[in-house]
Every structure is written in structure tokens, then in C-alpha cells.
C-alpha positions in Angstrom: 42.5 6.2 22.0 42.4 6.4 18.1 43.0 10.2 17.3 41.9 10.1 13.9 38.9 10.1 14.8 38.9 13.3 16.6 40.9 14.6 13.9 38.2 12.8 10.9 36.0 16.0 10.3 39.4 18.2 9.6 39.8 16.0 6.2 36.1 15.7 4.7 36.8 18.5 2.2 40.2 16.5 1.2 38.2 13.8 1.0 35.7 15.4 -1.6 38.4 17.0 -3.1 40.2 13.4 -3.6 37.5 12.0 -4.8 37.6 13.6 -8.2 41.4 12.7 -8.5 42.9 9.9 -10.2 44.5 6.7 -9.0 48.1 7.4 -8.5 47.0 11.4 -7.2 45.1 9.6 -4.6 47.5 7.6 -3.4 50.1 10.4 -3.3 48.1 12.2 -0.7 47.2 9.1 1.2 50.7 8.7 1.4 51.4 12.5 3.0 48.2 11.6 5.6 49.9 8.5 6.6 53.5 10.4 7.2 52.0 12.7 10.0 50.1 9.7 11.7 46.5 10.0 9.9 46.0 6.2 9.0 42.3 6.1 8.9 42.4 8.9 6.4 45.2 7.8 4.2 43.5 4.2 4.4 40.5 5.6 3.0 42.0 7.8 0.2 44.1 4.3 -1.0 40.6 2.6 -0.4 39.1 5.1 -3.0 42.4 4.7 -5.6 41.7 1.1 -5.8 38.2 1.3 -6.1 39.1 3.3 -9.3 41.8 1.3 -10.0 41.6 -2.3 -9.1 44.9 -4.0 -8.3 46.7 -0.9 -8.4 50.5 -1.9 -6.6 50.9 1.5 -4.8 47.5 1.9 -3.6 47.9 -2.1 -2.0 51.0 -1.5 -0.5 50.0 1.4 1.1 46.5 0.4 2.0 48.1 -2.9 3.5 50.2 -0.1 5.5 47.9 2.2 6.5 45.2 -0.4 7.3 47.1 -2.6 9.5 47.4 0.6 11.5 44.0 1.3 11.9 43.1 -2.4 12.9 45.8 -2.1 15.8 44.4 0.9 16.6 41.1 -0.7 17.0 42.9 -4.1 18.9 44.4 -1.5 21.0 40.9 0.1 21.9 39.4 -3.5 22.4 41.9 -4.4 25.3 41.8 -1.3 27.1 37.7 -1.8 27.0 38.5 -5.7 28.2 40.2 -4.6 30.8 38.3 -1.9 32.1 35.5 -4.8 32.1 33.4 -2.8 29.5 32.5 -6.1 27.4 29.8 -4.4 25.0 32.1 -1.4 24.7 35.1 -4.0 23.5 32.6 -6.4 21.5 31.3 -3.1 19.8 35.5 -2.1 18.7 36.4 -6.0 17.5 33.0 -5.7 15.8 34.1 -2.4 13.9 37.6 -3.6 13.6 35.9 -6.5 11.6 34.2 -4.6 9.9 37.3 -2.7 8.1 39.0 -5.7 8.0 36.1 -7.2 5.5 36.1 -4.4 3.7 39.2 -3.6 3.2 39.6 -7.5 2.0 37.0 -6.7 -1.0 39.6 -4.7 -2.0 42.3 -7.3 -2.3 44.3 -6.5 0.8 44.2 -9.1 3.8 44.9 -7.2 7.1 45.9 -9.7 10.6 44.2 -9.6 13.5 46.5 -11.7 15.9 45.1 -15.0 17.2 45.3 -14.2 20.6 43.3 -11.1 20.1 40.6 -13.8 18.3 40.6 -15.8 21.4 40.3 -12.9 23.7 37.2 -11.8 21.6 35.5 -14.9 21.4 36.2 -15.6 25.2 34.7 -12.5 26.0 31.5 -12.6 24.1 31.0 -16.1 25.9 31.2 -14.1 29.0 28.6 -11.3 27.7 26.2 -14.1 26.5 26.1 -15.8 30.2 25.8 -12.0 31.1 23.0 -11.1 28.9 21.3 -14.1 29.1 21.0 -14.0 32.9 19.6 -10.2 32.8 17.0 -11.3 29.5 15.7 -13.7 32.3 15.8 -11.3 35.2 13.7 -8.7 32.9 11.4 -11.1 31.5 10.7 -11.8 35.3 10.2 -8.4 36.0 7.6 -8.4 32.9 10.2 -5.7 31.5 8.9 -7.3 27.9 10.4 -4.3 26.2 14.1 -4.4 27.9 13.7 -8.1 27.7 13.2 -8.2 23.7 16.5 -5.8 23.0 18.8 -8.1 25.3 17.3 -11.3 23.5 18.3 -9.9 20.2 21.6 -8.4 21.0 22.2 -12.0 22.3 20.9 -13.6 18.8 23.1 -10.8 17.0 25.8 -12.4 19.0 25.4 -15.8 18.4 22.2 -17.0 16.3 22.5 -20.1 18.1 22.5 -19.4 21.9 20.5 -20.9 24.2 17.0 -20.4 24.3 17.2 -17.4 23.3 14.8 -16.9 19.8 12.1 -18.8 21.9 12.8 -16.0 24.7 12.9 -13.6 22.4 9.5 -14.6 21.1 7.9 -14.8 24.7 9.4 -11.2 25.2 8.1 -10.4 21.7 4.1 -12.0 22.1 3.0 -11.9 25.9 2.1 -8.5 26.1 -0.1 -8.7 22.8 -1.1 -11.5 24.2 -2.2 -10.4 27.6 -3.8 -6.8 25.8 -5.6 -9.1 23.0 -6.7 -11.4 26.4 -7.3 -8.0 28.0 -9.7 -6.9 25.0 -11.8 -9.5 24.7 -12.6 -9.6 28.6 -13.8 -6.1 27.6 -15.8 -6.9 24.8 -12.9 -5.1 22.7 -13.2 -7.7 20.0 -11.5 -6.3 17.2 -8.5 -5.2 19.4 -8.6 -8.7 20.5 -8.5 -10.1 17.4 -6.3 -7.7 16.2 -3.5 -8.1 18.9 -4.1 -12.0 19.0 -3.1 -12.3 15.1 -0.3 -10.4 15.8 0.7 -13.4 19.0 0.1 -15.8 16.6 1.9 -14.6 13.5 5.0 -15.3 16.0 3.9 -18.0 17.5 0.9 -19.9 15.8 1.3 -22.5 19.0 1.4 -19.4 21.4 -0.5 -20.8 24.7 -4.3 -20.5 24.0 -4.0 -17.3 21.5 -5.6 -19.5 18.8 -8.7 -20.6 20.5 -8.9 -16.5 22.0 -8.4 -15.0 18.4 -11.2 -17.3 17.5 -13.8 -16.4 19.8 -13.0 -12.8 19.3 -14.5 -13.3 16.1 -16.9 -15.7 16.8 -18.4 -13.9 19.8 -17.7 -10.4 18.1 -18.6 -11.3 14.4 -21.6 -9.3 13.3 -24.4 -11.3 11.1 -26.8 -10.0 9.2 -30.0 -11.7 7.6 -30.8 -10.2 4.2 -34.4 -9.5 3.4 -35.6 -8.9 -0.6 -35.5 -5.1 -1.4 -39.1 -3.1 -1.4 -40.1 -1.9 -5.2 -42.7 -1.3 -7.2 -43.4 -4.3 -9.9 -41.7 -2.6 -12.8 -38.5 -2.3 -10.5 -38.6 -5.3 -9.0 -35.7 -6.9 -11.1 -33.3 -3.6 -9.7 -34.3 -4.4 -6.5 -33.3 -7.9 -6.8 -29.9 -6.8 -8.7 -29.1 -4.8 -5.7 -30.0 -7.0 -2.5 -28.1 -9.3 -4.3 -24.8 -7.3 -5.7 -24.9 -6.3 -1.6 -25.2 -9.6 -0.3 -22.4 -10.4 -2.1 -20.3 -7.4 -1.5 -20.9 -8.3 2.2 -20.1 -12.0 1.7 -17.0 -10.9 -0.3 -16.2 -8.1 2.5 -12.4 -7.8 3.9 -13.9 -7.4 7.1 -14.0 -10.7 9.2 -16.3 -9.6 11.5 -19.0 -9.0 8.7 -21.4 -12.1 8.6 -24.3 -12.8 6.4 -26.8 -15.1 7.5 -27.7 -18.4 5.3 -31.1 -17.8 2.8 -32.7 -20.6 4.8 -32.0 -19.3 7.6 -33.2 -15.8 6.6 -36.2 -16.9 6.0 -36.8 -18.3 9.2 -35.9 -15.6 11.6 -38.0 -13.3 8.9 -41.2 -15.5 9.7 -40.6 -16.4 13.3 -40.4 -12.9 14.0 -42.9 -11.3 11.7 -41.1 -8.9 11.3 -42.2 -6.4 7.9 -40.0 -5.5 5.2 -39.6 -1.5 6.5 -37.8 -3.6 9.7 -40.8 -2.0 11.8 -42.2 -4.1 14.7 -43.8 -3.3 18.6 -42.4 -6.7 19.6 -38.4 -7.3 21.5 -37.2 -9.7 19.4 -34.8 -12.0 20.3 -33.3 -14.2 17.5 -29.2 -13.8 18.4 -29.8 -16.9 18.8 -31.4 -18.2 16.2 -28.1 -18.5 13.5 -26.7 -15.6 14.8 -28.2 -12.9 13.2 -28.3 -9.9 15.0 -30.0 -7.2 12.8 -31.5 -8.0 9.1 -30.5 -5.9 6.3 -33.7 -4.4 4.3 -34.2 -1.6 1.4 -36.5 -0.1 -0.6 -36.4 1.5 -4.1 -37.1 5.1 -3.9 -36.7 5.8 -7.4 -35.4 4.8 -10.9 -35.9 6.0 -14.2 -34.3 5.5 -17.7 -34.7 8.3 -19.9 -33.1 8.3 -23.2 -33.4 12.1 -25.0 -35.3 12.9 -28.8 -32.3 12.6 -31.5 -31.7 16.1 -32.2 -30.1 17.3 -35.8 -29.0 20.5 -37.1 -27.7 21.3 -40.3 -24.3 22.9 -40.2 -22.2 24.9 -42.7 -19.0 23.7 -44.0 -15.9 24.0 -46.2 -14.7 21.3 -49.1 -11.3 21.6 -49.6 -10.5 21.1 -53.0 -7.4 21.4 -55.7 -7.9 24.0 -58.9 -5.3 24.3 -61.5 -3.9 27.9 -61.9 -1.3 29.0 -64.3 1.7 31.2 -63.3 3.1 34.0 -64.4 5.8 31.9 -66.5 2.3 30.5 -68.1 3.5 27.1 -65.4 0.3 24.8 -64.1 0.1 24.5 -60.3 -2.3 23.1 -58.0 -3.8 25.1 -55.4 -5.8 24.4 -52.5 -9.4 26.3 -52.5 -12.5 25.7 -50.9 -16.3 25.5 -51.8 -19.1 25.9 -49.1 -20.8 22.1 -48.1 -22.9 21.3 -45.5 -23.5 18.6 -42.7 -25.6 17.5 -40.5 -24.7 17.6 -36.7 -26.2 14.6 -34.6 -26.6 14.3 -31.1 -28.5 12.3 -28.4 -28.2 11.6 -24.8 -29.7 8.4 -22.3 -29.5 8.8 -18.5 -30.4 6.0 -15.8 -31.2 7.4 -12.2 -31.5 5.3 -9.2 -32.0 6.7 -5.6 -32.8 3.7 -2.8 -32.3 3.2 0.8 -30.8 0.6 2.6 -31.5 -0.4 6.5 -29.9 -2.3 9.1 -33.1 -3.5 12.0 -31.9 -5.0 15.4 -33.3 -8.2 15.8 -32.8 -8.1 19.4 -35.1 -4.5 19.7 -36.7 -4.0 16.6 -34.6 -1.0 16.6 -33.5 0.8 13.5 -29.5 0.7 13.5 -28.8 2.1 10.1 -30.9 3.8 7.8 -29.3 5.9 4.4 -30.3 6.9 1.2 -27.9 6.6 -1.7 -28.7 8.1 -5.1 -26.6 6.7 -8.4 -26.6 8.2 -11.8 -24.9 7.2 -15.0 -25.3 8.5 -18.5 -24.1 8.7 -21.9 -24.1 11.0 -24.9 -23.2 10.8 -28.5 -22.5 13.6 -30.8 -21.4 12.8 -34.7 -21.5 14.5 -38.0 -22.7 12.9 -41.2 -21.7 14.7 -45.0 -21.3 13.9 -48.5 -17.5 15.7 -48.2 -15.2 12.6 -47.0 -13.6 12.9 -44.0 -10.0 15.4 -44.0 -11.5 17.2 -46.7 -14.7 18.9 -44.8 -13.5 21.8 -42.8 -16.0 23.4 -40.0 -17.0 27.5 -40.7 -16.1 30.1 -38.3 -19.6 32.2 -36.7 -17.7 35.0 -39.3 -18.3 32.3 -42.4 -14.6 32.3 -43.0 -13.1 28.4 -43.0 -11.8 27.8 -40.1 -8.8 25.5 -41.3 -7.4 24.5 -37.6 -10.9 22.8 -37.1 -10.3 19.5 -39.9 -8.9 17.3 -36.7 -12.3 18.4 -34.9 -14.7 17.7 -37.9 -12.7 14.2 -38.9 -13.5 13.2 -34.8 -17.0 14.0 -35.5 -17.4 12.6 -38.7 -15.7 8.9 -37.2 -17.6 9.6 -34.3 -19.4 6.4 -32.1 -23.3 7.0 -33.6 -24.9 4.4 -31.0 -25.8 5.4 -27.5 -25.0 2.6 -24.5 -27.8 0.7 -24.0 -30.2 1.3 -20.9 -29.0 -2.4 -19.7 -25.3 -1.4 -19.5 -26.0 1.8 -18.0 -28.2 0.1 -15.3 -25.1 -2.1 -14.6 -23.3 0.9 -14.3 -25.8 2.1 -11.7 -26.7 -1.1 -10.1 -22.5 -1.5 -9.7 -22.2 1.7 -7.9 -24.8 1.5 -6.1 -23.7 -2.0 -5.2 -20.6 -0.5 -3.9 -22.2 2.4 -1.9 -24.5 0.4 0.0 -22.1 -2.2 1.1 -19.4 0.6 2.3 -22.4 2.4 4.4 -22.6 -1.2 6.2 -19.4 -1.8 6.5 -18.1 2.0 7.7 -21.3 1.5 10.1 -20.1 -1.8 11.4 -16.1 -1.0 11.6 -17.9 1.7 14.3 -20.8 -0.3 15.8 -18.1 -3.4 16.5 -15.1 -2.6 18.6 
């Protein structure tokens, strides 16, 4: 048994300590560890010297010392494991004995690891492959996928190479997604299928029949939707066609894959087959699944929009000019000094507003039943406020409600005075509107769908 390691904890604030040391003060302690038997210690403390000091003769000496201690240590530990026939308890010493060694080679110092101890090793993980690969069987047998999986890639860990094992691994790894996606879509679970499924096939793309299952989970599951024009009065009949197409395309354009529209052709068709009216209501059972797989059709009506763009209001303000008068000093000197006379200016201000309120619904084309019906409401505006004045701007100054100047407000008044004069136009603020309200309706049919499909 190494006792260092028992003994490691005892030397963490030496450690810290050391740390802040210089080269040869490192290796001086290392030295004094290494005298009463603590080579792990001193190995580290010469480690750290040459890390400061690369090359350093007295820290490589003594780490070559020190270390080739703590790898016999470790060779020690590995045969007593050997031939107590714990193979992954003496893999898991060569492993960290290897470990040092590398690192302690970064450094400059090559540390021996007899041959025979090599051989011993290697035969040994030969053995614990045959071993592991025999239980990874046995589990995978037992449909112990989970057990199965962490043998497979301590075997691959082992040797990258082995057997069979990464195709193992990747049965252990995909048949019980497989068997819960195959499991789902029995169940009419389809998004869990298709879910799990991708997940077989992002391992395996040739997995047994996961392909052709993953796509009739979406086929069979996929929801399609015919879209009929949107209800409005005349005036507001280009909004409504804005909107039932900015949500046609947000649905064909959705990240959902089991969100379907229906072909305009097509549309059509099951619209006039069915008879069905634009508010979706009819007494007949419909059935057009069938008919290019729509299974509700997607209708709305505009409930309201306006554009109202505000009088121009003015007001006449009182101001400040800032000026410069010459004054003579008491030594009969001319200066310049900042005064002010009252000016005056005109504050502007206006305001335009675009309001639309609509509602969207989703009608079964299997019942004639209403599936989904909101109504969304969208408002966008803009505003302008600017000053005009004779007194260029950074010399007008704003008056306080006192009629003093109030001399902090020049930034405030230049901003007014450079101010945007023109209000957005009623086109770009119906963009605005027809955008978000683009938005809102497809995320009501989408939010209602992620629920509606399982």
C-alpha cells in the first residue's frame, strides 16, 4: 500500500505554502519530504520548481528520484491487485501509474516502468477484454441496455479497436429508444415516437426499420391545415390578406414538423366539396382527412382596425439666447461675458397610432367542430416632438416655470431643436402591426398543436 496517500491531506497547507516559493526553496523542502519517505509529496513540490523553473538540475535530479519512487509504488500496488485477481482494480493503478509517468515526462524527466511489468499489464487487460466482452453479451441478453452500454465503453476505453464492441455499444446505446419510439407510435404517441426514433437514428441512420417508423410518425401524426382567406370588411380587405398570408407562411416556415399546410389548390377543393362557410360553421360530419390530408382549416376574421394619426399641435415656448457682451474691468481691461436675452420657440408635437384586433380559428374537418378560436389585439404607434427657433441650436436655453434660465437644459433643447419632424408612415406602422400580429397568430397554432398532437 502507498502511504502517502493516507498521509496526502497532512501536507496541502505546505503545498499552498510552497506554492508561493521560488525554485531552489521548493526543491529544498521536496528534498526534506523525500528524507522521511513522502515521495508523492516531494515529487509534487520538485514538479512545481520546474514548472517555475524549466530545466532546473536540482529539481530533475530529485524529481527523477522522488518520482521513480512513486511509480514503484504504484507497480507495487498493480501486482498485489494482479494477484489477488482484481483486474480492473490493477488496470485502474498501471492506468494512474501512467498517468504520472506522462506527466512527469512534460517536465523533462523520463521515469521506467520495467518491461515485464508492460507485459504483465497488457496481458492482463487481454484477459479483462475476453472478460468484459463476455458479460456486455450476457447483459445485452438480459436486455440490461444500461449495464450493457458502461461495459461496452469501458471495453472501447480499453482498446478502441476490440471486437465488436462500438457496434455493441451502439445496439446497447439505440434499442431501447428504439423499442419506446416503436412503443409510442403503437400508442399514437407520435411525437415521442418521432422524437425517440431521431435519437436511434442519429446513432445509427441504418438502425433496423427506425427510418421508415420515424417517418410514419410524422406522416401519420403530422397535422395539416387548409387555409381559408380572412373575413373583412372591403376597406380591410388588403390586412386581411397581409395576415392569412404572413400566417400561412409562418406555418409553412414553422420549426415544428408536425405542422402541415395544405396546397392552395387543394384548399380550395376541400373548401367547396364541403361547403363549408368562412366562420368554419357547418351541421354536416365532414370527412375530408382524406382528401390531402387536411384535418381542420384555418379561418379569421378582422374584428377591428383603425389608423389614426393625431392634429399637429404647437405651442409657443419661452426661451433664453445666450449671448457674449463686452464689459470692462476694474483695471479699465475688456472681457467677454456670457449673458442672456429672452427668445422664444415653438414646441411641435404629433402622434399616429394603427390598432388591429382579429381572430383566428382552427375548424375540424372531420366534425365541423371548432378546435381553436382566439382573439389577438396589435398596436403600434409613433410620436414626434421637435422645436423650431430663430436662436441656433447650443445657444437657445429652455426657461425654468420660475422664468430664470435654466442653463443644465441646452443638451435637452439642442435634442429638440435636431429632432426627427416626420411621423412613420401609416404603411410602416401597419407592417409593424401586421408583423406582430403575424407572429401572434401563428404561436396560438402552434402552442395549440404542440398540445393537441402528442
Amino acid at each position: 500500500m502507498i502511504r502517502t496517500r493516507f498521509l496526502l491531506p497532512l501536507f496541502g497547507l505546505a503545498l499552498a505554502v510552497a506554492s508561493c516559493n521560488g525554485p531552489k526553496s521548493l526543491s529544498k523542502r521536496a528534498g526534506e519530504l523525500h528524507a522521511v519517505g513522502f515521495n508523492q509529496q516531494a515529487a509534487d513540490l520538485y514538479a512545481m520548481a520546474l514548472r517555475k523553473r524549466p530545466g532546473y538540475v536540482d529539481a530533475m535530479v530529485g524529481l527523477k528520484m522522488t518520482g521513480q519512487g512513486v511509480v514503484d509504488a504504484h507497480i507495487g500496488e498493480f501486482q498485489r491487485a494482479a494477484m489477488d485477481g482484481r483486474r480492473a482494480d490493477a488496470i485502474a493503478e498501471y492506468d494512474r501509474m501512467s498517468a504520472f509517468k506522462t506527466r512527469v515526462a512534460g517536465l523533462g524527466v523520463e521515469l521506467v516502468v520495467p518491461a515485464s511489468v508492460e507485459s504483465d499489464h497488457n496481458d492482463l487487460v487481454d484477459e479483462h477484454l475476453i472478460e468484459l466482452d463476455d458479460l456486455g453479451h450476457a447483459q445485452l441478453e438480459e436486455e440490461a441496455f444500461a449495464e450493457a452500454e458502461a461495459t461496452f465503453r469501458e471495453i472501447l476505453r480499453l482498446d478502441p479497436q476490440y471486437g465488436e464492441a462500438a457496434e455493441l455499444l451502439t445496439v446497447a446505446r439505440a434499442e431501447p429508444k428504439y423499442r419506446a419510439g416503436k412503443s409510442a407510435l403503437e400508442t399514437g404517441r407520435f411525437r415521442e415516437a418521432h422524437s425517440e426514433l431521431g435519437l436511434v437514428l442519429a446513432l445509427d441512420a441504418d438502425y433496423k426499420d427506425a427510418a421508415d417508423l420515424h417517418a410514419e410518425a410524422l406522416e401519420t401524426g403530422r397535422f395539416n391545415v387548409a387555409i381559408s382567406d380572412f373575413d373583412s370588411r372591403n376597406r380591410d380587405r388588403d390586412v386581411a390578406l397581409e395576415l392569412r398570408s404572413g400566417v400561412q407562411r409562418g406555418l409553412l416556415d414553422s420549426s415544428d414538423p408536425f405542422v402541415g399546410v395544405v396546397d392552395r389548390t387543394l384548399r380550395e377543393d376541400i373548401i367547396a366539396e364541403q361547403e363549408l362557410s368562412l366562420s368554419g360553421i357547418s351541421d354536416e360530419s365532414v370527412e375530408v382527412g382524406e382528401l390531402a390530408g387536411a384535418r381542420a382549416i384555418l379561418t379569421g376574421s378582422i374584428l377591428t382596425y383603425s389608423a389614426e394619426t393625431g392634429s399637429p399641435l404647437s405651442t409657443q415656448r419661452n426661451g433664453f439666447r445666450k449671448y457674449f457682451r463686452d464689459v470692462k474691468d476694474d483695471e479699465g481691461n475688456i472681457k467677454k461675458v456670457a449673458a442672456f436675452a429672452p427668445a422664444r420657440y415653438t414646441l411641435h408635437s404629433r402622434r399616429r397610432s394603427v390598432l388591429l384586433k382579429f381572430e383566428i380559428k382552427l375548424i375540424s374537418t372531420e366534425t365541423g367542430e371548432v378546435m381553436l378560436s382566439e382573439v389577438e389585439q396589435v398596436h403600434a404607434q409613433d410620436a414626434v416632438e421637435y422645436a423650431v427657433s430663430q436662436v441656433p441650436a447650443g445657444n437657445l436655453y429652455p426657461a425654468r416655470a420660475n422664468g430664470e434660465v435654466d442653463r443644465g437644459g441646452r443638451s435637452r433643447m439642442n435634442a429638440l431643436l435636431g429632432a426627427r419632424r416626420e411621423l412613420a408612415t401609416e404603411a410602416s406602422l401597419r407592417a409593424q402591426v401586421i408583423q406582430e400580429a403575424t407572429a401572434r397568430g401563428t404561436r396560438d397554432i402552434e402552442q395549440f398543436l404542440t398540445r393537441h398532437i402528442e
